[in-house]
N, C-alpha and C positions, 0 to 999 in steps of 0.2 A: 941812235936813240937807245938801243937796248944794251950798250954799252956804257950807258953814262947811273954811275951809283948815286944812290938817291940818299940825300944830307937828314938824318933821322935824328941828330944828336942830342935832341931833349927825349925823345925815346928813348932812344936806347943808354941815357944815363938815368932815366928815373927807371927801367927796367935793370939795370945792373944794381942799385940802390938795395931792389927787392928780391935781390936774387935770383932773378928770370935770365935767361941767357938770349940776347940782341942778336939776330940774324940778318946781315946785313942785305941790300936790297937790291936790284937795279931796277931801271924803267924797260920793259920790252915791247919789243914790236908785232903787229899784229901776228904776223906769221913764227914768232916764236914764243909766242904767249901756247898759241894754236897748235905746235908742236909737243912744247913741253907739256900741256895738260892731256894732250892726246897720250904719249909716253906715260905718263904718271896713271892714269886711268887702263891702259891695259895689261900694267904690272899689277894693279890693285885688285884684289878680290872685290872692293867694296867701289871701286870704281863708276859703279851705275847709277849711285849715289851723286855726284857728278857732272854738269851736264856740261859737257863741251861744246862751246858757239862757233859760228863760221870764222873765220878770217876776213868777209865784210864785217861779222858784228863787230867783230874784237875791235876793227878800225873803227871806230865809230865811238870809244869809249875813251872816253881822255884820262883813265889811269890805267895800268895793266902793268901790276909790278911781280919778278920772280927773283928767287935766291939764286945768289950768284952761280951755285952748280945747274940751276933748271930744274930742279927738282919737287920746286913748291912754287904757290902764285895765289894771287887773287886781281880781282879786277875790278872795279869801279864803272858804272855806267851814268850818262849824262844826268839822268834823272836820279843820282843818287844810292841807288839800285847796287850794293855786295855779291858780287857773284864769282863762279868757275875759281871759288877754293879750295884748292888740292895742295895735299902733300905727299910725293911720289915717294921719300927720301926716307932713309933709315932716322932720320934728326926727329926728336922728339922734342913738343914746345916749342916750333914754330909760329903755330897759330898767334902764341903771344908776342910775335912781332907785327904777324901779319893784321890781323886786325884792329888793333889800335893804328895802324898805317893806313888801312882802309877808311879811317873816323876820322883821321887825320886831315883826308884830302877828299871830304863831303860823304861818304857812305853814311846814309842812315835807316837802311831797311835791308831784307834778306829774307829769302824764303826758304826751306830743307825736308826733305822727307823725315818725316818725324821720327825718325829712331831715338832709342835713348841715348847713345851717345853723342850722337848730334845736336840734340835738344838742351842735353845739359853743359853741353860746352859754352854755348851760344847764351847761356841764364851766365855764367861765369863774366859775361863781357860786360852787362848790362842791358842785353837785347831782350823787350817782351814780347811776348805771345800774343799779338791781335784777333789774328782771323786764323779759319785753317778748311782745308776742302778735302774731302774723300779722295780715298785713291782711286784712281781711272785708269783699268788697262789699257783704252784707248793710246791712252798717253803716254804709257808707261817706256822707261828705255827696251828694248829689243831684248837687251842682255838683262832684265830683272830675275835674282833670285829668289822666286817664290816661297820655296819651301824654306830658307833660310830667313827671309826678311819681312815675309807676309804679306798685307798690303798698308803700308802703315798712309795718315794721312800727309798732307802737304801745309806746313804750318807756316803763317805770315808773322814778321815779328817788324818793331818799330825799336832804335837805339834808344835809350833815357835820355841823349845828350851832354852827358857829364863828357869833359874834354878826354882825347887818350892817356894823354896823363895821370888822368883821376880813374879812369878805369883799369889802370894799371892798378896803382893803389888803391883800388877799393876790389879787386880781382876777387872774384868767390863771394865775394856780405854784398849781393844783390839779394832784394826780393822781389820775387816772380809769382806772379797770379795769372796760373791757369783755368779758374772756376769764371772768367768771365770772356773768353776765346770764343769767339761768335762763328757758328760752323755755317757753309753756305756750298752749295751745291753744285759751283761750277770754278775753276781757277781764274778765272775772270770777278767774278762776283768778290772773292775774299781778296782776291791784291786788291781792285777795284777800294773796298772798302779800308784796308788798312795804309790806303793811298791818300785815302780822303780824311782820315787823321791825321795824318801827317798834315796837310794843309789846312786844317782846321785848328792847327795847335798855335 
């Protein structure tokens, strides 16, 4: 399985169009999905950002694709659900294969600690800002940078729906409204709700 490269070719020719550079893909398997994000998170400073699932969950998610060195990945979970996006690798512009590949093959929602670089990557695809919950040291990773990262919140977003394609070409001329992100008090409560637009839509 984790050997077999994944046929992207309307991708990666409407991203060559727009002068994005196409990073080719494979499909992986649980245990080296679970390997490589593990690798790539404790070379990363920002690694905590991150969150690395078991090797049951990973099984249990019918996409898990990484670049062909191991070095980047993202995953797909049954319900849709974007997650354990990392990139371990000196390659810059990955993302823009990685998730249009993600929308590709059902992702329609994603949650992140709200830093600014995160946030505004994520406005770049056409993903909005639904819900968002405080930060909770309870919860927080082991390894959180405090004095470096603070405690920022945990933001819910929902995809627009425009095909990968179109997100390709429409990359960056998204508009994003923040002034109506419904803040709630427990991270159940905000997926909870940005779960239940999605099903309402």
């Amino acid at each position: 399985m984790g050997n077999i490269t994944v046929n992207l070719s309307k991708i990666e020719e409407v991203l060559k169009k727009n002068n994005f550079q196409y990073v080719p893909l494979k499909s992986a398997t649980p245990k080296e999905f679970y390997t490589a994000i593990g690798t790539a998170k404790s070379k990363n400073k920002f690694g905590p950002f991150v969150t690395q699932r078991t090797i049951e969950e990973y099984a249990q998610m019918p996409f898990l694709f990484l670049t062909l060195d191991n070095t980047a990945g993202i995953a797909v979970t049954s319900d849709n659900n974007i997650v354990s996006i990392f990139n371990g690798g000196e390659r810059r512009g990955v993302l823009k294969t990685l998730l249009p590949v993600a929308l590709k093959f059902g992702g329609k929602k994603l949650d992140n600690y709200d830093s600014a670089k995160l946030s505004s990557l994520y406005e770049l695809y056409g993903f909005n800002p639904i819900s968002q919950v405080p930060f909770d040291e309870k919860f927080a990773p082991e390894d959180w940078n405090y004095s470096r990262d603070g405690e920022p919140n945990i933001v819910f977003w929902i995809h627009n729906g425009d095909a990968p394609e179109d997100v390709i070409l429409n990359f960056g001329n998204y508009d994003v409204d923040w002034d109506n992100v419904h803040t709630f008090k427990t991270y159940d409560e905000a997926e909870k709700f940005r779960d239940n637009m999605i099903n309402n839509c």
